[in-house]
Structure formats: structure tokens, C-alpha cells
C-alpha positions as CSV (number, residue, x, y, z in Angstrom):
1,X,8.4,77.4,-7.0
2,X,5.5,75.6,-6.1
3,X,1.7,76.1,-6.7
4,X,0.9,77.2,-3.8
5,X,3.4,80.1,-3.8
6,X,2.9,80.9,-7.0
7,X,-1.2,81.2,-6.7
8,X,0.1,83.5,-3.5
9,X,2.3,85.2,-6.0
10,X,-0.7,86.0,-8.3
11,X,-3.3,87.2,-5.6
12,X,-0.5,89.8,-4.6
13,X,0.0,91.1,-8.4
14,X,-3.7,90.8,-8.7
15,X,-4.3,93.0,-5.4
16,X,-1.5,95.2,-6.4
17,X,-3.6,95.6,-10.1
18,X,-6.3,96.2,-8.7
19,X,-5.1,98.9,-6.3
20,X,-3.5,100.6,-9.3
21,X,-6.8,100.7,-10.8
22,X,-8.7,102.6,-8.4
23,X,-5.8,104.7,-8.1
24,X,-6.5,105.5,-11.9
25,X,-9.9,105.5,-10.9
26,X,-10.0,108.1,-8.2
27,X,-7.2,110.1,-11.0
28,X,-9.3,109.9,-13.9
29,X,-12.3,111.4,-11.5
30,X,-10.1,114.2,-10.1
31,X,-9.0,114.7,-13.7
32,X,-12.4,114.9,-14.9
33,X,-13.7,117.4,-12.1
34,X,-10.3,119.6,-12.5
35,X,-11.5,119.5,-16.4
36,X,-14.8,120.8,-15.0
37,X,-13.7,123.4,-13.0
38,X,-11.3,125.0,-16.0
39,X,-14.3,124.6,-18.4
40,X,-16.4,127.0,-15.9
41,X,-13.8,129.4,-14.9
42,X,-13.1,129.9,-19.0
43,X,-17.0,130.5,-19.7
44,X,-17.0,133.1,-16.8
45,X,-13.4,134.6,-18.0
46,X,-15.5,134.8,-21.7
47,X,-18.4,136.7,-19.9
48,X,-16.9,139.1,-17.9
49,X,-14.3,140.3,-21.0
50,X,-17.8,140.3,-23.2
51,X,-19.1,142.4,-20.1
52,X,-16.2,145.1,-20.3
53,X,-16.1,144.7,-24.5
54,X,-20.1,146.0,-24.0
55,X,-19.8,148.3,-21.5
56,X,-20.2,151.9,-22.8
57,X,-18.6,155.2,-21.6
58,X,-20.7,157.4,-19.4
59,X,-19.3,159.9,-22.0
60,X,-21.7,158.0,-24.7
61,X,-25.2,158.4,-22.8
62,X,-27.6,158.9,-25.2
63,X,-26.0,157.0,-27.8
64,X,-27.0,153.3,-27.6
65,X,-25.9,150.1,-29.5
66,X,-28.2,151.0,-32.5
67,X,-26.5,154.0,-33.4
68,X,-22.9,152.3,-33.6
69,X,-21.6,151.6,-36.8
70,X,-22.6,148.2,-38.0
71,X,-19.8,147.1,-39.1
72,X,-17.1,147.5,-36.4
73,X,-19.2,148.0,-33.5
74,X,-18.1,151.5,-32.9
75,X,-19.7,154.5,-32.0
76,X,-20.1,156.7,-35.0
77,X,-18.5,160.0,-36.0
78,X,-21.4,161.6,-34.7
79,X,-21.7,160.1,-31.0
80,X,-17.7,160.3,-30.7
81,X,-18.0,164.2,-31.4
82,X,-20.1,164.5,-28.3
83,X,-18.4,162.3,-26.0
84,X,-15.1,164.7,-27.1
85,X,-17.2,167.6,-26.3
86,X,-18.2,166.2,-23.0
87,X,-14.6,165.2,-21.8
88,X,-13.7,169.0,-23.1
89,X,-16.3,170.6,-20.8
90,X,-14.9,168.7,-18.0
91,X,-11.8,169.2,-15.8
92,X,-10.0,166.3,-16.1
93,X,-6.6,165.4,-18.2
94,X,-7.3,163.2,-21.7
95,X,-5.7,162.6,-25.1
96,X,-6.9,161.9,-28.3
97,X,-6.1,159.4,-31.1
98,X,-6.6,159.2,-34.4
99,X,-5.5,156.3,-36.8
100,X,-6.4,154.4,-39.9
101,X,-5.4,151.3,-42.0
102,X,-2.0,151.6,-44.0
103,X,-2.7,151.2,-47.7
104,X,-6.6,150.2,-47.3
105,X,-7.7,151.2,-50.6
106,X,-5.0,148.6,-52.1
107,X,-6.5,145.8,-49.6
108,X,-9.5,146.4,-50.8
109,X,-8.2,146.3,-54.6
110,X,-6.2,143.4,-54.3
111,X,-8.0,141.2,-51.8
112,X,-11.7,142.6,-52.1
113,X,-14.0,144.3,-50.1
114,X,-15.2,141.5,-48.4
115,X,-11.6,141.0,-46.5
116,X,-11.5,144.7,-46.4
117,X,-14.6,144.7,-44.7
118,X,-13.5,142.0,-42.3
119,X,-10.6,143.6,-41.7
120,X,-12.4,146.8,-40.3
121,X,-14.6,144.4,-38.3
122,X,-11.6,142.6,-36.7
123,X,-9.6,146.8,-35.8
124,X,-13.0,147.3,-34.4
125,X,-12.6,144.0,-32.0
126,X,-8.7,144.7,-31.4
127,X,-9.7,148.4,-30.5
128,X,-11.9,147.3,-28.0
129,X,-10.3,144.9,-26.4
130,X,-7.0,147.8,-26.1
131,X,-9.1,149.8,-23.8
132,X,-10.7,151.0,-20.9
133,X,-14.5,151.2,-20.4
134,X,-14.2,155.0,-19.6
135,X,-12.4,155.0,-22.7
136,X,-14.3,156.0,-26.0
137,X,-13.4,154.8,-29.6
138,X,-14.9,155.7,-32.7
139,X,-15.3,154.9,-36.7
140,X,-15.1,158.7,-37.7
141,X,-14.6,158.0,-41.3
142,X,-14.0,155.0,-43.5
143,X,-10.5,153.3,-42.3
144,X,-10.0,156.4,-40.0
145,X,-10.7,155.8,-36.3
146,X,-10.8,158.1,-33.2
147,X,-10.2,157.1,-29.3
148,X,-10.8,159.1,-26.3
149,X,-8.2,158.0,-23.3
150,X,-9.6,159.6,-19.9
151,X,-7.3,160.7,-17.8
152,X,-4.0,160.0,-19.7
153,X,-1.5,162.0,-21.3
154,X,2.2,162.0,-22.9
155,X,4.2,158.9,-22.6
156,X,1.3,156.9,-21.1
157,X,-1.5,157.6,-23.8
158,X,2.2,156.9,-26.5
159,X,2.4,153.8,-24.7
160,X,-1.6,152.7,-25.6
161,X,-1.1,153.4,-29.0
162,X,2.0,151.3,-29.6
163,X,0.7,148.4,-27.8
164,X,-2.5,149.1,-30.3
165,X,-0.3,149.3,-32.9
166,X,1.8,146.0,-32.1
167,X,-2.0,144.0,-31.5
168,X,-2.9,145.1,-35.1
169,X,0.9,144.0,-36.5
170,X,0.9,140.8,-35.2
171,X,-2.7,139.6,-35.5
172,X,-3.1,136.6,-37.6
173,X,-4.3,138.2,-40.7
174,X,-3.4,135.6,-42.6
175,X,-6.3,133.7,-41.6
176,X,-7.8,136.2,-44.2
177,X,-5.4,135.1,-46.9
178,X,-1.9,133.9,-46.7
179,X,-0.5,137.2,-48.1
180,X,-2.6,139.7,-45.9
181,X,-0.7,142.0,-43.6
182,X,-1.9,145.1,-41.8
183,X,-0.6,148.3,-39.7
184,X,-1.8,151.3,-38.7
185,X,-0.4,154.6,-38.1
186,X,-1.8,156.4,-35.1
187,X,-1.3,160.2,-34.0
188,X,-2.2,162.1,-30.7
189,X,-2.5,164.9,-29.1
190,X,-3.7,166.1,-25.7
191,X,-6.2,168.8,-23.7
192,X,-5.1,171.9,-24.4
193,X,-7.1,174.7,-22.8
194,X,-6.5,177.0,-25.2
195,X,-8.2,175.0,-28.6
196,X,-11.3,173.5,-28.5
197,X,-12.2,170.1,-28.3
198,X,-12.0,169.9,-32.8
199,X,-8.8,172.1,-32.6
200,X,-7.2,169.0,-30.3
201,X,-8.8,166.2,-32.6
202,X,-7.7,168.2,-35.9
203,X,-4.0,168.0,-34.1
204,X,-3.9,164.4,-33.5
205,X,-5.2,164.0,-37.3
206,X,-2.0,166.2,-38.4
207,X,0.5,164.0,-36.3
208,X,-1.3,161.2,-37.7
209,X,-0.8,162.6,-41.1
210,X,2.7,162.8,-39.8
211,X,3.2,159.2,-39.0
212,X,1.8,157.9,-42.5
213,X,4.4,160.2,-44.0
214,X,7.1,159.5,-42.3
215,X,7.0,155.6,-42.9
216,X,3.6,154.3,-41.5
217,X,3.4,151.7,-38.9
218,X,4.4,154.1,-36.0
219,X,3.0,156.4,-33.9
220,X,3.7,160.2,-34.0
221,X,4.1,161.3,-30.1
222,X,3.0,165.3,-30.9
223,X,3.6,167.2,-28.3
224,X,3.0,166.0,-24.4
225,X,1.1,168.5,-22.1
């Protein structure tokens, strides 16, 4: 092949090179404005869920951030009472949970109180992230915790607390220590015009009760109205 064709040989590869590079070119821009975009919709994806995680109940008014419980974030015994008085006095349909932490006393013994501590803090993030807004959820006592569900009854209001349940199974806790695990046995029980707003709670308590006896990590249905 002779010089000639050969120097025409090169200036085509080095055209076609060079057209493949702006072709990377033009990808690696595209590329970085696609990364751009993701990057933005994922900060406001982070605000809006920390929007809903802050929002309060209209059932809490009165009862600001500085009467939650420190550690978990939750409204306290006390502010959770009223809101359940509240949704009693109106008309509408609700059920109530109760729940705490299977063995806690032992994860505090055998892991400290520091991990038990964070593991309250971390129920407290799962139980707000598990519901609604109009929802309420409360740190009654200890590793006990209470939730208000507006508007839902029998299998739906079951069907909350198992998917609570399963979030709490199959969080990492080992990210706490490697031998960590954690469940929670939830009961419920809903309006019933005939007991009063602490006759309903004490009910979901007793199924609870029910659930830890019967073999923990489960939720006892009680009795659907």
C-alpha cells in the first residue's frame, strides 16, 4: 500500500477517533447531568419523607416536639392519652395498638443499655415511618408502645401491625452487634361504643399480653368490630 493511501488510511481512523470522542464527550455530559438530576430528585424524596416523619396528628394539638419523649421521638404517655380521648369523642372508626420489645430487659443485660437505648431509638424511626400522619404513636412506658390508626379496623389495622412487625424482624440489627436480633409482639383492639377510650387501650394491652404468651413475634388479632 503506498504512502499516500496509507496517510488517507490514517486521517479516516483519526476522524473516526475523533468522532468517537465527542461521542464520549456529549455521553459523559449527558451522564453527568442524568447524575444531577437523580442527586436532586433523592434530596427532594429525603425532604418530603422528613416532611411526613414530622408532621403531627391534628389529634396531638397542644402537644409539641418538646413534650415527646427524647429518646424515640414519640409523643409521650401523656399526650397519646389525649389524642385517644379525642379520637373517642369523635365519630369515626379507629383501632388501637399496643406493643413492646421481646426480651428487652435481657438486651439490655447482655448487650448494654447503650444498644438498648438505640434500639428504642431506631422502633421509634421504624414506627414512624409504618404510618400515617393522622396516625398517632406513642412511648407509653419503657419498651411498651401505643398507636392510634384513624379510620381502620379488623383485617386492615392486623395487616399494619404485621408489616410493623416484619420492618422490626428484618432490620439490620446487627449493625448494633453481630448477635443482636429483635421482635415485637403487638395486640389490638377496636372502638367499641360501649368501653371507654382506656377500656379499648387496656383490651389491646391484654391481646398483647396474649401474643407474648403465646410465642412472641406475632400479632394477636382480638376481636374485629
Amino acid at each position: 500500500m503506498s504512502a499516500e493511501k496509507l496517510r488517507e488510511e490514517d486521517l479516516k481512523l483519526l476522524q473516526l477517533l475523533e468522532q468517537m470522542q465527542g461521542q464520549i464527550a456529549q455521553s459523559s455530559s449527558n451522564l453527568e447531568s442524568l447524575k444531577e438530576a437523580l442527586e436532586l430528585a433523592l434530596r427532594l424524596v429525603e425532604e418530603r419523607n422528613q416532611s411526613l416523619l414530622n408532621a403531627r396528628s391534628p389529634l396531638l394539638e397542644g402537644y409539641g416536639a418538646e413534650d415527646d419523649d427524647k429518646l424515640t421521638g414519640l409523643p409521650g404517655k401523656i399526650a397519646f392519652e389525649k389524642a385517644l380521648e379525642r379520637v373517642f369523642a369523635s365519630s369515626e372508626a379507629f383501632s388501637v395498638v399496643t406493643f413492646d420489645i421481646d426480651g428487652f430487659q435481657a438486651i439490655n443485660e447482655r448487650f448494654g443499655s447503650e444498644v438498648g437505648d438505640e434500639v428504642l431509638r431506631r422502633i421509634g424511626q421504624l414506627v414512624r415511618k409504618a404510618l400515617r400522619a393522622s396516625d398517632v404513636a406513642g412511648r407509653i412506658d419503657g419498651e411498651e408502645f401505643a398507636l392510634i390508626l384513624r379510620g381502620i379496623t379488623g383485617d386492615r389495622a392486623f395487616g399494619v401491625c404485621e408489616r410493623l412487625r416484619l420492618a422490626v424482624l428484618k432490620y439490620p440489627w446487627n449493625q448494633l452487634h453481630p448477635e443482636l436480633k429483635v421482635t415485637i409482639s403487638l395486640g389490638f383492639a377496636c372502638r367499641d361504643d360501649e368501653l371507654s377510650a382506656q377500656e379499648v387501650l387496656a383490651r389491646a394491652d391484654r391481646f398483647q399480653a396474649e401474643a407474648k404468651s403465646s410465642g412472641r413475634n406475632q400479632t394477636f388479632p382480638g376481636l374485629y368490630y
